[in-house]
Steps between C-alpha positions, in 0.01 A plus 500: 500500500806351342483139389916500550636150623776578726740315693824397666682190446872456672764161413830464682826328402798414721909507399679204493641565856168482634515148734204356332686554196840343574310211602311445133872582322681230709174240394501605144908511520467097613267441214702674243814269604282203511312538169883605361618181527208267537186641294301248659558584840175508758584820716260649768721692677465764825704756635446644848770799599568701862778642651810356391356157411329337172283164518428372143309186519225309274496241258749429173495191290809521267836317382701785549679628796487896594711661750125648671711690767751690233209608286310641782842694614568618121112645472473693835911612406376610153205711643720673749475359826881484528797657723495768777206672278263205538258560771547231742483254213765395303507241237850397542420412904153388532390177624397345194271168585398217238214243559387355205290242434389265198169583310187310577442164338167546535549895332709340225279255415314760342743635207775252507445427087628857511804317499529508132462826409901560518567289204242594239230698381179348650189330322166617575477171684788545697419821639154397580656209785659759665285645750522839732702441792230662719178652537412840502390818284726732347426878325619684233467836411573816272393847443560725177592835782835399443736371179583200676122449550559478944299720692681873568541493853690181538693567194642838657547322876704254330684786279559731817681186707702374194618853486584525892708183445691690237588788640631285819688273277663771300619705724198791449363515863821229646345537877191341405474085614338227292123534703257697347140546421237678245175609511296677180188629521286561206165735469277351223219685316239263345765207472781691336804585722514877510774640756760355769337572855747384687894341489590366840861354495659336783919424465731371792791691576826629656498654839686751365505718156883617419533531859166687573334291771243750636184250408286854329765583258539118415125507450501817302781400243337129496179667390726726244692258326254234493249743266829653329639132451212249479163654458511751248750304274240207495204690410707639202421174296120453623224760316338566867688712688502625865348893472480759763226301714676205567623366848822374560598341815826366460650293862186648652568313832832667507812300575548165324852348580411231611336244223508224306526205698623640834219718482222218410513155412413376115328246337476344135153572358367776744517745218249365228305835401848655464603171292176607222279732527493777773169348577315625206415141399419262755800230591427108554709511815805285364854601509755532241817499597671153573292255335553344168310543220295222568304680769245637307486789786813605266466413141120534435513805680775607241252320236200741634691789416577451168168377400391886679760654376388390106145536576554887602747546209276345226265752545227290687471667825684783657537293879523112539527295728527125469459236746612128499438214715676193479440148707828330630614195239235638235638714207262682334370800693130382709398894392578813307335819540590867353357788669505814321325745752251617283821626227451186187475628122333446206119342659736255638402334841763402788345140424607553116879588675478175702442286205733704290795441767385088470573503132779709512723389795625178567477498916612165575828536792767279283332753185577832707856367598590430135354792354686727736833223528478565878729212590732622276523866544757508750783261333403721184584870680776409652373331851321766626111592389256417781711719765460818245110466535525484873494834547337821337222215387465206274237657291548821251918388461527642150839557601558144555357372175303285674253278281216541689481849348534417140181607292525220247075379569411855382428386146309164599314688752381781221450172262238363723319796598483644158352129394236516800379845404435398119363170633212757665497738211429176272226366717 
């Protein structure tokens, strides 16, 4: 009888058409502009989309003024809901509707002492009045199967719908719309990823294919060009590859001209397991997009990857995942726990990781926002840095040299295992 392990496990990721999507861009579009000219600014902001109208409402604290309508017109015009082409939504017509309100006093209470931390480099004192602006728990996690240390499925469902942007943008596959959808399913022997089962990839489109509107040969040439274009060019830079076994179902429900938000309405912060993990870690249930970097649903989420991230590349475990809890108006974290799944090195324990990541890792909110310059990233690239993370996910962005994904603990992490393990050899 074999003792093989063996099992499936599928992630998704959506394009930036995709209405849930254009709803975190247009929040994380707000923030950027806030942030931009006030660092300080308090910004919980929503977007809700349908057929030819936008609502963005929610709550922003700031001294600056942003045109809210224009940059929710420029984002859903810069994804390609534009012109005759647009689907029934088109970012230079919509409705757009604003109804903003002030932050809580009673939230702001919490962190207002954050107010310093434009002006100077905070003492240890400093950081410690400046509590979380909520409760709640937040995960981290990383996996060596891949070089950026994400789990493979999620890593190619974000790859396959970056590409299927591309080749709509430049001019590749020019009848495909912004709406799309990916699906990767991965078969497992005794933990390790092993083959692709499945690819399942879902793009809007044109009625019509260079005047070919006979919906079986749009099907068929979809289905063509979509493994010619998107699929096979994308597995060129991963080390699994599709092989002779696996499924592809690419529009399987057959026409899809109708999408984006004339086909379904959106929603910041319905797409949190796309946002991180595919759901091979488990998620603390708090959006990203459109909140400032106070929330600590955002920034010690970002904080729980990195601390994963440099635990897996240090050599201490080959899966982590972190978890952080925080109490509204209290900075440091009420718990930390690592989880290895049964994967941690050298006789360590995942208790031994917990304390490790307590020495190591300063977890206080006003800490994680200055180590990472949160408030300031936007002013310092140009304006624009939340929006880029709103799609194809906030976690993994090598591409976006995004600090969060710097492996500068690695050495202080090795440090205090290798001085625990001669601690026990000594004694």
């Amino acid at each position: 009888m074999s003792n093989t392990s063996r099992y499936f496990f599928t992630s998704e990721s959506v394009t930036e058409g995709h209405p849930d999507k254009i709803c975190d861009q247009i929040s994380d579009a707000v923030l950027d502009a806030c942030l931009t000219q006030d660092p300080l600014a308090r910004v919980a902001c929503e977007t809700v989309v349908n057929t030819g109208l936008v609502l963005v409402t929610g709550e922003i604290t700031s001294s600056c003024y942003v045109d809210i309508a224009s940059v929710a017109r420029k984002v859903i015009v810069d994804i390609g809901y534009v012109g005759a082409e647009a689907g029934g939504f088109d970012g230079q017509t919509c409705g757009v509707l604003v109804s903003i309100d002030e932050q809580s006093r009673d939230i702001a209470g919490g962190v207002d002492n954050a107010l310093e931390v434009r002006n100077k480099t905070l003492s240890d004192q400093e950081i410690d009045r400046i509590g979380a602006g909520d409760q709640g728990i937040m995960f981290g996690y990383a996996s060596n199967e891949t070089q950026n240390l994400m789990p493979v499925a999620i890593d190619i469902a974000h790859a396959l719908v970056k590409q299927l942007a591309k080749v709509r943008k430049d001019g590749t596959l020019p009848y495909l719309r912004p709406d799309g959808k990916s699906q990767v399913t991965i078969e497992y022997e005794n933990g390790v990823a092993k083959r692709v089962e499945t690819v399942v990839i879902s793009t809007q489109h044109a009625a019509e294919i260079e005047g070919v509107s006979d919906n079986t040969a749009v099907q068929r040439r979809i289905f063509d060009d979509v493994r010619r274009y998107v699929i096979f060019p994308v597995f060129e830079g991963f080390s699994i590859k599709p092989d002779t076994e696996t499924k592809y179902f690419i529009n399987p429900s057959g026409r899809f001209v109708i999408g984006g938000p004339q086909g379904d309405s959106g929603l910041t912060g319905r797409k949190i397991i796309v946002d991180t993990y595919g759901g091979a870690s488990r998620h603390g249930g708090g959006a990203f997009s459109g909140k400032d970097p106070t929330k600590v649903d955002r920034s010690a989420a970002y904080a729980a990857r990195y601390v994963a991230k440099n635990i897996v590349a240090a050599g201490l475990a080959d899966r982590a995942e972190v978890q952080l809890s925080y109490a509204i108006g209290v900075a440091r974290p009420t718990s930390v726990f690592v989880d290895s799944f049964g994967t941690v090195k050298n006789g360590l324990s995942d208790g031994d990781l917990s304390s490790f990541v307590n020495q190591a890792f300063d977890l206080r909110p006003a800490a994680i926002i200055q180590k990472f310059n949160l408030t300031g990233l936007p002013a310092q690239r140009g304006g624009r840095f939340y929006q880029d993370l709103a799609a194809y996910g906030h976690i993994g962005r090598e591409d976006l040299n995004v600090p969060w994904e710097a492996l500068d603990a690695v050495s202080s992490l090795q440090s205090l295992s290798n001085s625990l393990i001669k601690e026990v050899v000594t004694n």
